[in-house]
N, C-alpha and C positions, 0 to 999 in steps of 0.2 A: 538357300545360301548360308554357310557357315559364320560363324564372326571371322574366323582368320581368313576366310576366299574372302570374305567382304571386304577384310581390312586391306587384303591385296588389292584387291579392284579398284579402293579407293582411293589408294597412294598411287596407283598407275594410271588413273581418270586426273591426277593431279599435274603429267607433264602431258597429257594429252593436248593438243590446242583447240581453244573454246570453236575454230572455223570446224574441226574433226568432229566435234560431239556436235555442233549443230546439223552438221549434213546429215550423221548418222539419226539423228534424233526428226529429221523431217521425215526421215524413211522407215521410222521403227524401226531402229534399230540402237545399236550400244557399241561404242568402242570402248572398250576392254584394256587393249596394250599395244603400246609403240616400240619398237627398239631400232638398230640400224637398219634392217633388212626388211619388216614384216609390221603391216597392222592388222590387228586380232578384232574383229569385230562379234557380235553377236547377233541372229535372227530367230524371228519366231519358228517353230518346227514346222507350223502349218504354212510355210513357204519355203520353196525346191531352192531359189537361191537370190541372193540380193536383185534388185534393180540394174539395169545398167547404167540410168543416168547415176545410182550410187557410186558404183562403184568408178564409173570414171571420173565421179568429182573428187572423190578422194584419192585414185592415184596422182588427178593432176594438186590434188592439197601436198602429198605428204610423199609421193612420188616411193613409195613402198611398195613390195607384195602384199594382197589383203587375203589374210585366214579368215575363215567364215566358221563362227560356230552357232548350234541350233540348241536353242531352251526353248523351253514349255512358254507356250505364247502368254499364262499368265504372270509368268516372272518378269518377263519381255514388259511387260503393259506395267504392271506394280516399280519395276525399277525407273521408269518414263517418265511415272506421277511423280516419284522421287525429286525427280531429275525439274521436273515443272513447278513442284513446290517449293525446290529450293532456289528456283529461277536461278537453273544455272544455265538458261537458254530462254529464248523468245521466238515464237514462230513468229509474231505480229513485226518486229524489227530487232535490234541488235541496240535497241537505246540504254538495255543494263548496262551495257559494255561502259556506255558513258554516265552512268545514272548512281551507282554505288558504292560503298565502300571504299575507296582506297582515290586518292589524290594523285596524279603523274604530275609534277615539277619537271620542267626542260631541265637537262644533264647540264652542267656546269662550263661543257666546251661548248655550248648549243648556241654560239654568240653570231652566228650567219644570219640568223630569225630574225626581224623587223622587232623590236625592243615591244615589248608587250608590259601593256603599263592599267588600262582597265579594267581587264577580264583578271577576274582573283583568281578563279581557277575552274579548270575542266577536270571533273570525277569519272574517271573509266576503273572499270570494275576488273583485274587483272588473275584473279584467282585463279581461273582455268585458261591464263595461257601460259603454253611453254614458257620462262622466263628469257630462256636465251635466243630464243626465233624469233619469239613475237613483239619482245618490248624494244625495240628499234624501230620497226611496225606502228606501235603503238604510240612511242611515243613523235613518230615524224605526223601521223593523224593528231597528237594529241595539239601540237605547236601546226599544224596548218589550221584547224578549226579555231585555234585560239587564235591565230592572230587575223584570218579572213573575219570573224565575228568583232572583236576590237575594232579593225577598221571599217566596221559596218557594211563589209561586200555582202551583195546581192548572190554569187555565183564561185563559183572554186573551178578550173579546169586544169587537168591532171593530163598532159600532153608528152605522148614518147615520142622520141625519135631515136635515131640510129645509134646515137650515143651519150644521148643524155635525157634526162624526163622533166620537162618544164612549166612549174605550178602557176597559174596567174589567176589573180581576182578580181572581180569586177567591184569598183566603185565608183558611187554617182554616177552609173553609165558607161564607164571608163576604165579597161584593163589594164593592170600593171602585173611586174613579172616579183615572185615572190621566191624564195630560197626553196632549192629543191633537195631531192634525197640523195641518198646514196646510190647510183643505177643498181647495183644488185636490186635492191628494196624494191623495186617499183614491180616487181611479176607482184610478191605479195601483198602490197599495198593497194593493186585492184584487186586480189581474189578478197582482202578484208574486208575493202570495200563495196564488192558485188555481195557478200555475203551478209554483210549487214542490211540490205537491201532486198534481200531473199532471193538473188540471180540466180543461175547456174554458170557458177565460177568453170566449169567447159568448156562452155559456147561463147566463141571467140568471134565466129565468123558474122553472129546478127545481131543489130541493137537491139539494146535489152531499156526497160524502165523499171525502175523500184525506187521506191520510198520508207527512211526511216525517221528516226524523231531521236533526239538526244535533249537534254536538259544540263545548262549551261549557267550556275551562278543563279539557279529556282528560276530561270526563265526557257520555256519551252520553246524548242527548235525543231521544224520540221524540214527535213532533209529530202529534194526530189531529186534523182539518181536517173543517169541516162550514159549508155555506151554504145561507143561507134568505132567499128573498125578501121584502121587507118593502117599506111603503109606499112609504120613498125608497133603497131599493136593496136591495143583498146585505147582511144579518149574517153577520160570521163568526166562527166561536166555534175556538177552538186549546186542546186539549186534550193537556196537558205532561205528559208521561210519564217519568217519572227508570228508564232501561232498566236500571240497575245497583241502583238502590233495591231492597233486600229488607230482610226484617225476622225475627230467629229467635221462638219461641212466646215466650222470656220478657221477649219486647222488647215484646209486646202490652199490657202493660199490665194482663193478666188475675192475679185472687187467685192468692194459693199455692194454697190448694185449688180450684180451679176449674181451674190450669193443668196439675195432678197429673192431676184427673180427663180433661181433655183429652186428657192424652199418653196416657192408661190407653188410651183409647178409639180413640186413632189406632193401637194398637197391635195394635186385630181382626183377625183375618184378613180379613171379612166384615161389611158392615154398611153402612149409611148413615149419614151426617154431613150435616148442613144448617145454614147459616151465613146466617141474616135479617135483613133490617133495610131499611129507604129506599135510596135513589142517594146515594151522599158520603158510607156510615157505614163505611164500610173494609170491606165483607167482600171482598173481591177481594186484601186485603193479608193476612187472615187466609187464605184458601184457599193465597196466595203460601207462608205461611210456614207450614202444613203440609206442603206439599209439598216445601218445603228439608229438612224435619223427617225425611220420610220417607223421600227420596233415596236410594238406596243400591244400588248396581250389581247385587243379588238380585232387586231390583223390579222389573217394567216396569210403565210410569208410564205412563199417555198423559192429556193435558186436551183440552177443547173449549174455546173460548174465540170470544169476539166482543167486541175482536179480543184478538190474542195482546198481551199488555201489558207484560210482564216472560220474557225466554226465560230459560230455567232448561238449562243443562247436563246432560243423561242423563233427562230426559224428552220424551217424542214431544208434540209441541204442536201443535194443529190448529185453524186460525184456521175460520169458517164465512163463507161466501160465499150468502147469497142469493138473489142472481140468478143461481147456476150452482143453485139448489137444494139447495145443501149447507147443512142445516140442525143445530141439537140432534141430532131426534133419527131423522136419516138417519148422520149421524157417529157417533153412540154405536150404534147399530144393528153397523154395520163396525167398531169398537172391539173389540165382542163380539169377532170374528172374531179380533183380533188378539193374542189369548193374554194379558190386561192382568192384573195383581197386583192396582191401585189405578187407580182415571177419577177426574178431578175433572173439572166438567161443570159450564160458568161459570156457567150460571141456567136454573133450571125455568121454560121459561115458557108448559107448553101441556100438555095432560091425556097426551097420547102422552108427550112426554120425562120428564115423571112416572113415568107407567107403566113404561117400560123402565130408568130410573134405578133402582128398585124391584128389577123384579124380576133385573137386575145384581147387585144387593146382596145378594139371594136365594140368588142360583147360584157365590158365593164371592168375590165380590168386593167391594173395600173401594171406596166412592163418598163424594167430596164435591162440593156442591152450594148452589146459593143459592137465596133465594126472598124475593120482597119483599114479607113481612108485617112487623108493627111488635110481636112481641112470639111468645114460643112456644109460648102457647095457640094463639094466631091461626094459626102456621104449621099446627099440626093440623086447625086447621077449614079450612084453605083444601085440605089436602090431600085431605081428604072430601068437600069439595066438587067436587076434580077426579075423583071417585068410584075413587078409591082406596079397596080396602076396609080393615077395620079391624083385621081380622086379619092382614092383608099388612102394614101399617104396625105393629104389634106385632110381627110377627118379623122386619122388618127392618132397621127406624128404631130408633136405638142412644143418638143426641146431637142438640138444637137448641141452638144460640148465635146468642140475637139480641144485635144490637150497635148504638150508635149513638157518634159522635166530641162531645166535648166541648170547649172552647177550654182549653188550661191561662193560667192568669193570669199576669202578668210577674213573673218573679221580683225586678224591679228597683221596682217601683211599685205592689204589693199591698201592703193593708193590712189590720189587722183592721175591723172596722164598727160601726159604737157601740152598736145593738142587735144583740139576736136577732132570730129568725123564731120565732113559734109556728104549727105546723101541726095537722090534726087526729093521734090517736094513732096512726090506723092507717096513718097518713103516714111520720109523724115522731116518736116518744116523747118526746120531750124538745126545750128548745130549743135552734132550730139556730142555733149562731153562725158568723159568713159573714165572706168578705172580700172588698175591692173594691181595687177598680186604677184612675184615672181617666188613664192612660197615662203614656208617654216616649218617649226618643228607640229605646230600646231596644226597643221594642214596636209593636204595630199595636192604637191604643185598652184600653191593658190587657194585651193578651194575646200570648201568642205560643206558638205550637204546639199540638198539639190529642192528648187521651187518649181513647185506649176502654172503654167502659165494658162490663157485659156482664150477661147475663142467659142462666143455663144450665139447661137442661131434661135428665136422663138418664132413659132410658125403663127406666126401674125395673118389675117385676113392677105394681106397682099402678098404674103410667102402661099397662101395657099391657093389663091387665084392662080397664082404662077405655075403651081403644081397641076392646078386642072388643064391649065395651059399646056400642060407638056413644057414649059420653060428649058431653055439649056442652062447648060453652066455659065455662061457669059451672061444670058439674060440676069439669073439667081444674083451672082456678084455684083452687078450694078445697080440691082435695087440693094443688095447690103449696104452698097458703099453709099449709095445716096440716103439710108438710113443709120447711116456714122455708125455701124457695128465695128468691135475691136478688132484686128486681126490678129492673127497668133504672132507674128513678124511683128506688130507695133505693140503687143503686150511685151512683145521679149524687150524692143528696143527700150519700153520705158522701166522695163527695170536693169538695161546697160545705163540709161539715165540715172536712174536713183544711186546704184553703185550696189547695187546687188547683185548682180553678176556684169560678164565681160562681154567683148567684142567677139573674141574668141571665141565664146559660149554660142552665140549668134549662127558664126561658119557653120559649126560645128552641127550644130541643131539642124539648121535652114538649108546648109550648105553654101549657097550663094543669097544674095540680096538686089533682087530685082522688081 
């Protein structure tokens, strides 16, 4: 190549958009030049003609004719490395995009947005894109990220319909509706966003999963990317990951005596531990923060996970794949193999990873694990039902904590309530007096932040007599209850009591109270 073809290349690689060189660059190949009618790609000689999934991702990118020209596959590969070492691309994800150089500030009319007061600022790296296509694009992703992260959502979903595209975030559990785009914007607002994801911005008809990472004010964000076809288009839901978020046991929120008993229990050599509840009730933060707990360069640690959420330092983390067949409990199978001290093993979710979770815990080893029942009788019945026997789960099931998140009330606009609540006795003994919050600027409706509340089972001699018993769920409850265990409904009540959270909280949670 000449210096003047080069210099042409270069100035024309310049209005290209960073989506156009990324797709060309997954496929080896080079875009060259754009203008109204035609994009100019390049390929190796020793291939007859592009891909097809290429070349349909880029007509549906840039909606052109594609010229195809052929160089010598080692110019092809030398100008690639170029292209790699000036990371003007990422195969891994699209987090340069957010990661360097150049600051996006909201445009000065940008006053629809949720007032962004925290977040200093989000760094998306702008060089290689169009100016005038993309930074509307960029900057409608740059003010949703910045203000779903400010108000600490969990989740972003990016919702079409027939005439409008409607953004909402999840916080403390809880979606609200957030400022959206311009309808034009939204075709390209998912191809950016399937693109940073590594999708195939094409395929419209089948959900798709990808994950990227951005860095947000030097703190790492991992971004998990999911689409679904819906009547007027793709949903896409982005699930926010704080990669540095960890939590120690006494930061859970669990009683002194409940978090004593915990630590006793993490301290087995051998045994099972199972952590219950719905999707959204934190047990994934509880497993986190045993395992910080238990750390220690004597250990070997290894998880399963789908996917890995949080990497943890001096433990082996093994994300499961699928569509290669790497499942539960083909993973913990080779775990066996691999000399482990302690497996945590993200979720039971099949009578086999049952089975060998078991009997793991049998053969000396320390296991923890989830399971999505709503309470820890229920966790025992569901285990019988995956016909796990009862003497197996007696000698080697130790702890259940079920858990569910409550909203904490604003500490700036709570108040007490002019009545009580009476409940029945064996609800509530006495009345309960509550507080209400009817919000501020400080808050989101009342509330801001969320507690866990908790419900512990130890499998005591007479929980496990029960179990050899074959015990029902009724039997199991009544010796709890004649063992004064807390229930998840009377931990919640007693911090509607305290003034930590509400009545409302309660519904909400429990649904009813009976």
């Amino acid at each position: 190549m000449d210096q003047k073809q080069g210099e042409t290349e270069t100035e024309t690689q310049e209005i290209i958009s960073n989506e156009l060189h990324l797709l060309c660059q997954r496929h080896h190949a080079i875009a060259l030049n754009i203008d109204s009618e035609t994009l100019t790609i390049a390929i190796a000689e020793n291939l007859s003609h592009p891909s097809e999934e290429l070349l349909m991702n880029l007509r549906f990118c840039c909606g052109r004719k594609i010229n195809v020209k052929q160089w010598p596959k080692a110019k092809i590969e030398k100008i690639l490395h170029q292209f790699s070492s000036e990371d003007i691309s990422s195969r891994e994800n699209l987090s340069n995009t957010f990661n360097n150089d150049i600051t996006l500030k909201p445009a000065a009319n940008s006053t629809s947005l949720e007032r962004i007061t925290s977040v200093d600022h989000l760094e998306i790296q702008t060089s290689n894109f169009n100016e005038k296509n993309d930074a509307p694009v960029i900057q409608f992703i740059h003010q949703t990220l910045s203000a779903a992260i400010e108000k600490r959502a969990s989740d972003i979903h990016f919702e079409p319909y027939q005439h409008c595209y409607r953004i909402r975030i999840r916080v403390d559990g809880v979606l609200q509706e957030i400022s959206s785009p311009e309808f034009e914007l939204t075709p390209r607002i998912n191809g950016c966003l399937k693109v940073m994801a590594q999708l195939n911005i094409a395929e419209k008809r089948l959900p798709q999963d990808g994950k990227f990472t951005l860095r947000l004010n030097n703190i790492c964000y991992s971004m998990r990317i999911a689409t679904l076809p819906t009547q007027y288009g793709e949903k896409i839901v982005l699930r926010i990951l704080h990669a540095e978020q960890k939590a120690t046991l006494d930061e859970l929120g669990l009683a002194q005596q409940a978090l004593a008993q915990f630590i006793k229990t993490l301290s087995l050599p051998e045994g099972l531990i199972l952590v219950t509840g719905p999707t959204g009730s934190g047990k994934t933060m509880t497993l986190y923060s045993s395992l910080l707990h238990l750390n220690q360069h004597q250990k070997n640690i290894c998880s399963i996970e789908d996917p890995v959420e949080i990497p943890i330092k001096g433990i082996n983390q093994t994300q499961i794949n699928h569509k290669i067949g790497l499942d539960f409990s083909s993973v913990l199978r080779t775990l066996l193999r691999q000399d482990p001290d302690i497996i945590m093993v993200g979720e039971i979710r099949d009578n086999e990873t049952a089975e060998i979770s078991l009997k793991a815990a049998h053969t000396g080893h320390l296991v923890l694990s989830t399971l999505h029942t709503n309470s820890t009788t229920e966790t025992l019945a569901r285990l019988t039902q995956m016909n796990i026997p009862g003497y197996l789960l007696a000698s080697c099931l130790k702890l259940i904590i079920a858990q569910r998140l409550m909203r904490r009330l604003c500490l700036h606009c709570k108040k007490p309530a002019l009545a009580a609540i009476n409940y029945p006795e064996d609800i509530w003994p006495k009345p309960l007096h509550h507080w209400i919050s009817e919000g501020c600027e400080q808050c989101c409706d009342g509330y801001y932040g969320r507690i866990g509340i908790y419900e512990m089972l130890v499998i005591n001699t007479e929980i496990k007599q029960a179990l050899i018993d074959n015990a029902d769920t009724l039997k199991l409850e009544q010796i709890l209850k004649k063992q004064g265990n807390i229930t998840l409904l009377k931990a919640g009540l007693s911090l509607v009591e305290q003034g930590i959270s509400s009545v409302d909280e309660i519904y909400r949670v429990f649904g009813c109270v009976n």
